[in-house]
N, C-alpha and C positions, 0 to 999 in steps of 0.2 A: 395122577399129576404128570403133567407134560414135560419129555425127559430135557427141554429145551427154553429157552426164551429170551426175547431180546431187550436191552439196556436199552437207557434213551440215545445213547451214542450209536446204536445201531449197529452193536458187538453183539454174534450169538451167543449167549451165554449156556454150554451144556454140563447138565447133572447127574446125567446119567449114564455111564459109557456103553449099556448095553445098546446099543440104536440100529442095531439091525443090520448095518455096513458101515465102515469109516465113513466118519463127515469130514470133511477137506475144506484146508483152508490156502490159498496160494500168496506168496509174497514174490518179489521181484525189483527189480533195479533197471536203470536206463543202460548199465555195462552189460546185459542180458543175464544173471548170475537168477536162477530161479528156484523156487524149491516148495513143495509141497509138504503139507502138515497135518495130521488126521485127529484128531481130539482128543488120541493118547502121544501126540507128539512124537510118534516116526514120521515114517515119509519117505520122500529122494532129494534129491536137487540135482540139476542138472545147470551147464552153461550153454544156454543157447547163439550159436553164431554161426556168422553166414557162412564159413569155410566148413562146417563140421560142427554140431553139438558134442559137447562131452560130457559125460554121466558122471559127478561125483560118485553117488552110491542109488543102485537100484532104482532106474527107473525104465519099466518097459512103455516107455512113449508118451505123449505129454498126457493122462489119465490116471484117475484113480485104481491103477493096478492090484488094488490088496497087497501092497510086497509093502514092506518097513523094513527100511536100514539104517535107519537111525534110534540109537536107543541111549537110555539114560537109568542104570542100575544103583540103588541105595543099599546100603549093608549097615546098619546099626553094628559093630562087633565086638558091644558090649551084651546085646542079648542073640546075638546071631540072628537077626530076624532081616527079612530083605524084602524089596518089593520094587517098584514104578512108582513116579510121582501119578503118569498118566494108566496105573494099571496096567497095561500091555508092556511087552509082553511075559511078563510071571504070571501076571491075573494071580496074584496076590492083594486079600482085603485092604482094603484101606478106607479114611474115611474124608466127608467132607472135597468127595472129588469134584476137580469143577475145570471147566477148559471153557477161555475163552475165543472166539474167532473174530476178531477186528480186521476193518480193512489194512490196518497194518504190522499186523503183531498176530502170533496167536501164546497164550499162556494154558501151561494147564500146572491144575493146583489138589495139592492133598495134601494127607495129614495120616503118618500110619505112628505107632508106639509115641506119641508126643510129639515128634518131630514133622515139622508143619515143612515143606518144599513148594517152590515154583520152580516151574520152566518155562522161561519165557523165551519165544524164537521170531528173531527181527532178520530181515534184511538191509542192510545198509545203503544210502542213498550212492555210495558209490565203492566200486570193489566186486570182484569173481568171488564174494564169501559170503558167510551168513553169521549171527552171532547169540550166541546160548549164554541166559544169564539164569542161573541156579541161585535161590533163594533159599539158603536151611536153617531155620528156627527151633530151639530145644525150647517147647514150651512143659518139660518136664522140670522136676525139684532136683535132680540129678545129673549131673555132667555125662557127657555119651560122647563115645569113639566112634566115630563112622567111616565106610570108605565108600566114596564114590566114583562108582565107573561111566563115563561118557563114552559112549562105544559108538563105530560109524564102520562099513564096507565099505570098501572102495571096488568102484566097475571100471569110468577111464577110455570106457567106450562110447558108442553113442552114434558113431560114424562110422563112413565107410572101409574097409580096411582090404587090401590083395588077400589072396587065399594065401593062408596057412599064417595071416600075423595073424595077433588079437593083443587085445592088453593084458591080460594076465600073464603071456608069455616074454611081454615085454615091461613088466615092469615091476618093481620090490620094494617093500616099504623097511624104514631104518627110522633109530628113533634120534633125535638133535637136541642139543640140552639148550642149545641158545634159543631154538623154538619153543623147545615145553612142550613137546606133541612129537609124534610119529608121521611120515611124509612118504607118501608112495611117488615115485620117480618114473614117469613113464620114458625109455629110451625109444621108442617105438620110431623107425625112421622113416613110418608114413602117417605121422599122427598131421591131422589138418593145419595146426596150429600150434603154439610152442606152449600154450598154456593147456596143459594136457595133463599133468601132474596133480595130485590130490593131498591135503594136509586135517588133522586136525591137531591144534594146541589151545593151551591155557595159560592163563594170567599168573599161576601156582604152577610152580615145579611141581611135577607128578610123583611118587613116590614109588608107582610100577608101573609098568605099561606091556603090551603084545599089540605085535603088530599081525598078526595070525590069529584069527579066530578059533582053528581049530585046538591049544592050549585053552584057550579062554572058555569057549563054549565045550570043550571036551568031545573024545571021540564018537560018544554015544549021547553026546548033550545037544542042546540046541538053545535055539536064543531064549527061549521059555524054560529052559533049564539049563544056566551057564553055571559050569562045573564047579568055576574059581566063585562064583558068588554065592551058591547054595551053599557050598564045601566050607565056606571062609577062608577062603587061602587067600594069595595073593596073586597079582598078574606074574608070569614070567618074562617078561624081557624078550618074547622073541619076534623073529622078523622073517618073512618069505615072499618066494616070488612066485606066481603060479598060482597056489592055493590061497582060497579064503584068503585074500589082501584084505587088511585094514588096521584100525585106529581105534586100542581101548588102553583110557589114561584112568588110571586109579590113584587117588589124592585121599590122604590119611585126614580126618578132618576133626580135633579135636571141639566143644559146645557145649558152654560152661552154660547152667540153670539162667534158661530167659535168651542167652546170646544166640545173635542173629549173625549169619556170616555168607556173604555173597560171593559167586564162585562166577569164572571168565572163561568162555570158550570161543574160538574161531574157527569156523571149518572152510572149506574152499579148495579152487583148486587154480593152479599156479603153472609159471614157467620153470623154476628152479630151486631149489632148497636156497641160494640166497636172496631169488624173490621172496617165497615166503617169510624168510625172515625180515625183509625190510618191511613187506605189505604187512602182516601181521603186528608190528612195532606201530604203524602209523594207523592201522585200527583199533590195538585199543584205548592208542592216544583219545581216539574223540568215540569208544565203546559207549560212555555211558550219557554221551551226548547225540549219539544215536536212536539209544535207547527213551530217550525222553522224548525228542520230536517223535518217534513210533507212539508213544502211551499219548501226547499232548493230539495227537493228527496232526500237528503242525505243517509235517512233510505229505501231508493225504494228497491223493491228487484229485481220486473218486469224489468231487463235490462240485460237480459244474451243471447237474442236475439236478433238480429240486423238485418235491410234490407233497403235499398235503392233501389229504383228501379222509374221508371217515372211515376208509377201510386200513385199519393199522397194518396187518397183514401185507396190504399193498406198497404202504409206505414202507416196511422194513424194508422190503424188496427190492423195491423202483430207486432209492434215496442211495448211493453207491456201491449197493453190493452190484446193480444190476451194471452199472460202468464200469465197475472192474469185473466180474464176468465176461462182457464184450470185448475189454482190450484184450484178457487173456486168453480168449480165442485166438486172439491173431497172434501167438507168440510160439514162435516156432513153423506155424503153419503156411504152408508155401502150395494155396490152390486156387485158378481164379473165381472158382465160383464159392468157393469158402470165404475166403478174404473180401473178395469183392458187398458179400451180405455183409459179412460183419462191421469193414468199412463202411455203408449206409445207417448204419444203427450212430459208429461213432461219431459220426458227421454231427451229429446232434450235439455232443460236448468237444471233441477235439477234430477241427478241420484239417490244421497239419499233419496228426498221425493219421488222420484218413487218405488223406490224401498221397501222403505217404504210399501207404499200403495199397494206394489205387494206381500208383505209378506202377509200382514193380507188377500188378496185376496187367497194364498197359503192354509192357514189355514180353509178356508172354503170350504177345500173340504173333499168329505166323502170317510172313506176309499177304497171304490171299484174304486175311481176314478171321479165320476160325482162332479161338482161344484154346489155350491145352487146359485139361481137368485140374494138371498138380505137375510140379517140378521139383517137388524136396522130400522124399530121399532120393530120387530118381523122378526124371521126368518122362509123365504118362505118355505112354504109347497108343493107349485107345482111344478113339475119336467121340467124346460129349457133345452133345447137342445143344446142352445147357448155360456152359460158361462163356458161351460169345454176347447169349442178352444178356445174362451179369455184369459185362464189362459193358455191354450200351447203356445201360442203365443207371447203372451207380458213375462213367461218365456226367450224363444229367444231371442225378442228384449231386453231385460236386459243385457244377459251376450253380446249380441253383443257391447250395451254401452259401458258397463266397462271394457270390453275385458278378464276378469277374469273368467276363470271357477271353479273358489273356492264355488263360490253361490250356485254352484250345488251340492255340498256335506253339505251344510248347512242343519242341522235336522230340519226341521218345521214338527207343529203335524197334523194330519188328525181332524175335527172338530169331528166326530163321536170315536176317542180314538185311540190311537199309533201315533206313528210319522215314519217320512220317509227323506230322504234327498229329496232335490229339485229335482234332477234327477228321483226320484222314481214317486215322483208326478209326472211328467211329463209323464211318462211310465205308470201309474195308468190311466193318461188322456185318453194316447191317446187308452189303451186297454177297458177303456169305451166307448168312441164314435166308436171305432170299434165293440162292441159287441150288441150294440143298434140299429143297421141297423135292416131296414127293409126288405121285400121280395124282394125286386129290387135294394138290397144292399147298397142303402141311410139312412144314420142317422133319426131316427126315431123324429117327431117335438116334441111328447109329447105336454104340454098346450101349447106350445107358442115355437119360436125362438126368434130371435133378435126382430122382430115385436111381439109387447107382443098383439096387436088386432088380427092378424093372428091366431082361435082358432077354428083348426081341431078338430071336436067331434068324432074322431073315433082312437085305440090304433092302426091302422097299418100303421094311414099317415106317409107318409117319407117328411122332409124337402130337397130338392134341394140347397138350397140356403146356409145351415147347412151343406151339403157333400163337396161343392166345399171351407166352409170355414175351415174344417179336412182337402180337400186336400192341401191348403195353409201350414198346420200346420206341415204336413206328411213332404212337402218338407222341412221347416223349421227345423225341431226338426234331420230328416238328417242330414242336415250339422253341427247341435248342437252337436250331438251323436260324431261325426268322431270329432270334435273340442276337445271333451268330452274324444276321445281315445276309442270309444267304435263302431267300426262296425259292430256288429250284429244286434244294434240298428237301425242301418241307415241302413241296407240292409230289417230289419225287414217294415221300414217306407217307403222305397221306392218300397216296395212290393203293402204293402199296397194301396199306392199311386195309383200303376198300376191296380189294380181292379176297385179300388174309380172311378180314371178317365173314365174307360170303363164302367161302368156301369152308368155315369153322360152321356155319349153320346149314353149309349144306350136307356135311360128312359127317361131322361128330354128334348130329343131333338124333340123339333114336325115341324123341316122341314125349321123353321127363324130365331127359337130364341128359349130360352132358358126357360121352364115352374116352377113355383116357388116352385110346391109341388104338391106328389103321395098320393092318397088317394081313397079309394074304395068307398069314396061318388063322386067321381068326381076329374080329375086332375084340377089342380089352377093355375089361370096367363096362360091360354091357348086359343086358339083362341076355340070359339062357331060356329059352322057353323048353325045352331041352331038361335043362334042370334047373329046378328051380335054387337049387340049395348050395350049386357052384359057387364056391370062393370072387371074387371081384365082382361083383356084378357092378359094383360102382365106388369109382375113387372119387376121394372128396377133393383133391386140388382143381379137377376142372371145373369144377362149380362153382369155387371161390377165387379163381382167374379169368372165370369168365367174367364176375362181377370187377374185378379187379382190375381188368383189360376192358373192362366196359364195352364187352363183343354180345351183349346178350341182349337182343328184342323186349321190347318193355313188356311183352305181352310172354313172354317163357321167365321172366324172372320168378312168380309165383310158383311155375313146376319145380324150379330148380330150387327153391327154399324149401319146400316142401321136401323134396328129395334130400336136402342135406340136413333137416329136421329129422327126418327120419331116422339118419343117420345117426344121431346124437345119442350119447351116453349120458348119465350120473357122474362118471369119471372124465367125459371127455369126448372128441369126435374121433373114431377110427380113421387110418389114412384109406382103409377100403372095407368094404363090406358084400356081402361073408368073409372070413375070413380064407383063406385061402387050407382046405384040410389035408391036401397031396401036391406033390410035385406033379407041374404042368412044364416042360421042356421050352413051350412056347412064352410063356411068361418069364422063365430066367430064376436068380436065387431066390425071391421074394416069396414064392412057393415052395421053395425046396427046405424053409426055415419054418421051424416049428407054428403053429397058426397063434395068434396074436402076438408071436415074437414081433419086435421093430416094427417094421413097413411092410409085415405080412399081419397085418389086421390089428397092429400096435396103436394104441393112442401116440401119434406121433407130433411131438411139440412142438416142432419146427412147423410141420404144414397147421396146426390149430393156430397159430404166429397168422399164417396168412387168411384162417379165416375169421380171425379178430380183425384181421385191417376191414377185410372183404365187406366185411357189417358194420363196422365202422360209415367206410363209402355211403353204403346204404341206409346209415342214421338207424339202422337196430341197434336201440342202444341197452336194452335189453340181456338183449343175446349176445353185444360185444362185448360185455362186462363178464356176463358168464364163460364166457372164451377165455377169457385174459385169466379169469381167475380159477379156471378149471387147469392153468399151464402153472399157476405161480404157487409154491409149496403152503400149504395149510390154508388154502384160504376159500378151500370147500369144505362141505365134515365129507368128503373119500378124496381126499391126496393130502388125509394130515401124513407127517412123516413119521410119526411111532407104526403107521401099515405101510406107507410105500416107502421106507427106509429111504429118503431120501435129503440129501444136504439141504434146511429147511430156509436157506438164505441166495439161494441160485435155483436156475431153472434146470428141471434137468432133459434129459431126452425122449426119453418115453416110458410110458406107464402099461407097463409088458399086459396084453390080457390071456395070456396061454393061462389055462386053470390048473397050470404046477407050477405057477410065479404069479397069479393073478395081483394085478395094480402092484407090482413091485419095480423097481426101475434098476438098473443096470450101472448109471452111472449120470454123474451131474458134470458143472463146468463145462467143459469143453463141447460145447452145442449150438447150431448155429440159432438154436430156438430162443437162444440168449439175445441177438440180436432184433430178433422178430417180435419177442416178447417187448422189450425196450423201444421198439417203434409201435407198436400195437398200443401203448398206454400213453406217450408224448405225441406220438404223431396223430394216432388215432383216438382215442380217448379223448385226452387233451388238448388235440385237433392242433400243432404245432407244428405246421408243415413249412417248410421252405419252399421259396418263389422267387422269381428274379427279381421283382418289383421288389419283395421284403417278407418279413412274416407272416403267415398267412396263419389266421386263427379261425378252425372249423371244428369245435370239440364236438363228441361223442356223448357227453354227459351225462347219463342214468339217472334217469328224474330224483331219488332216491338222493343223492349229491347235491348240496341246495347248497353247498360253497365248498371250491376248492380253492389251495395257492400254488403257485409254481416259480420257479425260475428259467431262462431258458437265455442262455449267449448268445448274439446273432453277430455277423458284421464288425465286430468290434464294441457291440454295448453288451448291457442286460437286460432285461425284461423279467419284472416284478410284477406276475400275473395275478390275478384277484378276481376270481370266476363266484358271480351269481347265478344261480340256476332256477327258473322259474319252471323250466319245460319249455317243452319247444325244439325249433333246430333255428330262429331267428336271430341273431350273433349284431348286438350292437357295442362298440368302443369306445371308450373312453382311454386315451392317450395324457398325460401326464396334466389330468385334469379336465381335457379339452375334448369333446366327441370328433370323432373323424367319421367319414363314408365309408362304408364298406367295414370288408372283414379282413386288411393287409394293415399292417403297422409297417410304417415305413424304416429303412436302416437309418440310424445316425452314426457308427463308430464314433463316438466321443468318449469312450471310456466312460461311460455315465449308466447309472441304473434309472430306467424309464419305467415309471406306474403304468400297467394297463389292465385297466377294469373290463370285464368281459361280461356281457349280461346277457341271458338267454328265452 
């Protein structure tokens, strides 16, 4: 039986907590207050903001770390028996375990000696806090004593700090009866921001509390054996600065035969002990009308994407989890070629946070034109090859959204001094990655491309894989320029284009397939006649940017299908083959990491993202579907998640093939494969591309599919899509009753939902 499975509401419902690694769920708020939840209900939460994030409790970086600092202890202390609602961490039996993961909520639920418990943990629509509502049930013939402890660490850090502060050395928790909780106080006098402080209280006076772990959990105890709760004692009342900071409120809880009694908590973090006291007052003023819009969706935001289709698996996936996935990439993350992907994906449900997120990626470029890799926690010092077409790119796909070329006269500044209009930058882009070529007229890789392991030690390698994604860009920013009113620009890009391509078929081609990168230590991703059994002989991104870039001779496409056929897995397509078995110095880390780790011979999800589009392009509809669903969790029999332990309701990153972790994955969320995955199945799939003209509908369809629905916001309407599938790639319309020509549904912003039948 599957330890896992999802409700029609599209909550994952899990049963069984062994799963091989925490599965995670994330919540968050528009005041940036975030916090992660694992399906025994620890986690961290952190406050993300632009001066300095700050850690509530235990978070090493926006990822599933393994670390839980939040925890929630039962003491029956009528039979001394204790345990977790969510099992961790006592791993004490219990029964009837169940946790749910919603896009707005997560609950987890058991039942040990009689007594039935919930935890359920919401984020509030507005507030630096989170909110814990405890449900305890005697569904014995017997009244029972119990105590319960809500325990939380406090970190405090998150940010950058001068040598010799830290937060622990500035800061001490004390306990406030007008709170009802314990409040650690950070004095810290270079903390980024005044809300720097941490709290947890309840709606119930506590009847003990510590604010120091090390009483609580004991000198020799730990969080799976807290001294005061095995022992039955009680908390001590104490409080420090330094050590072990935190927050455990123990609440006497009498539960007469049958009575149900619900328990209030608020954690966060704050400017001052009389902030929390006001803020806490006015949360749980509306606590339990929070609580309702979370259970109702009412407050969901994740629903501006729609799909039906016969593969449920897809649907779990594609239907919100995969939109909130993609925003929660972008939260916290300050890169342009991260941001800038992720932004493309959201453009599809939310224009303004896209765009958003594509300003500030605007803004981090330097005046000559090159984009920097990353700017938070510190801004990248090495020179990428990669993030200047990101930001040309995902330019284009903006204005093709919004249909607006106002965007492009918009002043944004150059991060190194002056500003420019959108257009300018665009123009600054692409006369950078034109002037950065190398000897055989490819963009030069500098430390790194898109594969940040890929690390040529020589100033003249050229990236391949960098050329054909400029000539994407070339084509792209053409038809921008002419939309734009400006044809010198476009005559100037399609110029360019025409070199770009000839010189991509005159260097990179060795006879099958397409070589990853030029370098006077050696070309890369190339066949070894030498040896045959050399690690890279061939990476799959040139193959499916060549398709993607439309740089490939109608007459090599077949080599190059073949070669990336070959390439394919059961599990997946490797980002290169062989795998890499020793460190090559001329190759960089990618070799120097165990072989089929990541992007040393990893099924890597992100690049499989592009070669679902890639076949897509090329109407294999076939083999797009198998792409898409060899990325998306369970929906092959090798990536169920009871074997690659992975979170069964997000993409995650890669499906390690070293054979002492074989199809095991590392970690989900946070992936730009999230992004890719989510255009690979709307854009490509379901062929929902934006155009300036308007909608442009080119699906992918797999014969197999003989009716999908869709929803899809354009402009200011909707679009109620209603796909026939006969076979074929021939694409006729039907517009709110009416056949139109062609394959563009044109905009109306009327705030109206518009039929359109789609028939194949």
């Amino acid at each position: 039986m599957k330890p896992y499975a999802f409700a029609e509401d599209g909550c994952l419902r899990i049963t069984n907590p062994e799963t091989g690694k925490l599965w995670y769920n994330y919540l968050w708020n528009d005041d940036g207050y975030l916090i992660g939840v694992s399906h025994t209900g620890g986690g961290s939460s952190m406050l993300v903001h632009d001066k300095g994030n700050v850690v509530l409790h235990g978070w090493a970086g926006i990822n599933e770390c393994g670390d839980e600092h939040r925890y929630l202890y039962l003491r029956n202390d009528t039979t001394g028996r204790f345990w977790n609602p969510g099992i961790a961490p006592l791993v004490e039996d219990v029964e009837d375990y169940r946790c749910d993961h919603a896009p707005g909520y997560t609950k987890v639920s058991s039942r040990c000696g009689g007594i039935k418990s919930e935890w359920m943990l919401v984020v509030p629509s507005r507030g630096t806090c989170e909110l814990w509502r405890l449900t305890l049930a005697n569904a014995t013939d017997k009244p029972v004593e119990l105590s319960v402890f809500p325990a939380q660490s406090f970190d405090l850090g998150g940010h950058p700090q001068p040598e010799y502060y830290d937060a622990p050395g500035t800061s001490s928790t004390q306990y406030d009866a007008e709170l009802k909780g314990v409040i650690c106080i950070s004095r810290n006098p270079h903390k980024p921001h005044d809300r720097c402080s941490g709290y947890l209280c309840a709606d119930l006076k506590p009847d003990f509390y510590d604010g120091w772990f090390e009483p609580f959990f004991g000198t020799v105890g730990s969080n799976a054996r807290p001294r005061i709760v095995i022992k039955g004692l009680n908390c001590t009342n104490s409080t420090v600065t330094v050590r072990a900071r935190c927050a455990v409120l123990q609440q006497k809880i009498r539960l007469a035969p049958g009575e149900t009694k619900v328990l209030r908590y608020v954690a966060g973090v704050c400017e001052s002990l009389a902030g929390a006291r006001s803020e806490t007052k006015d949360t749980f003023a509306r606590f339990d009308r929070e609580i309702r819009q979370a259970e109702s969706g009412s407050s969901e935001k994740f629903w501006n994407l729609r799909a039906v289709t016969p593969n449920e698996t897809v649907n779990n996936v594609m239907n919100r989890w995969a939109e909130k996935q993609v925003v929660f990439c972008m939260i916290g993350k300050k890169a342009v070629r991260d941001n800038a992907q992720v932004a493309m994906g959201i453009l599809n449900f939310d224009l303004p946070l896209a765009a958003n997120a594509l300003v500030e990626c605007i803004e981090h470029q330097y005046a000559h034109g090159g984009a920097v890799l990353s700017w938070k926690p510190k801004l990248s010092a090495k020179t990428y090859s990669d993030p200047t077409f990101w930001l040309m790119i995902s330019i284009c796909e903006l204005v093709k959204e919004a249909g607006d070329p106002a965007f492009l006269d918009r002043k944004l500044r150059f991060l190194d001094g002056g500003e420019g209009t959108v257009y300018e930058h665009l123009q600054r882009a692409e006369s950078w990655l034109w002037n950065q070529r190398g000897e055989h007229g490819l963009p030069k890789i500098f430390y790194a491309d898109w594969n940040d392991s890929l690390n040529i030690p020589h100033d003249k390698a050229e990236s391949v894989f960098v050329a054909m994604q400029y000539a994407l860009a070339l084509s792209e920013a053409a038809v921008l320029a002419e939309f734009h009113g400006d044809p010198d620009f476009a005559r100037l890009c399609r110029e360019h284009r025409a070199v770009l391509t000839r010189d991509i078929n005159t260097h990179a081609w060795n006879g099958e397939y397409y070589i990853r990168a030029i370098s006077p230590l050696g070309r890369v991703g190339d066949r070894d006649p030498r040896n045959p059994k050399a690690g890279g002989q061939i990476y799959m991104n040139p193959q499916t940017w060549a398709i993607l870039a439309d740089v490939i001779p109608p007459e090599r496409l077949a080599s190059v299908l073949k070669a990336v056929d070959g390439m394919e897995t059961v599990y997946g397509t490797p980002l290169c083959a062989p795998m890499y078995e020793t460190y090559d110095p001329n190759i960089g880390r990618m070799s120097g990491m165990l072989p089929g780790v990541y992007e040393a011979g990893g099924i890597y999800n992100h690049a499989c993202g592009f070669k679902a589009m890639a076949e897509c392009r090329i109407k294999r509809k076939r083999e797009a579907l198998s792409s898409l669903l060899k990325m998306i969790p369970n929906a092959t029999a090798y990536n169920q998640s009871e074997v690659t332990t992975t979170d069964p309701q997000v993409f995650t990153n890669c499906y390690f093939m070293n054979k002492q972790f074989f199809n095991k994955v590392a970690f989900s969320w946070m992936t730009g494969s999230s992004a890719w995955g989510l255009r690979a199945f709307y854009e490509g799939i379901l062929g929902l591309q934006r155009s300036y003209q308007g909608l442009l509908i080119d699906p992918c369809l797999p014969d197999e599919w003989k009716h999908v629905t869709a929803l899809r916001k354009f402009r200011g309407a909707a679009y109620a899509i209603d796909y026939h599938n006969s076979g074929g790639h021939k694409v006729k319309l039907t517009l709110d009753g009416a056949g139109i020509g062609g394959n563009v549904v044109p905009p109306f912003a009327d705030g109206k939902v518009h039929k359109v039948t789609v028939e194949l």
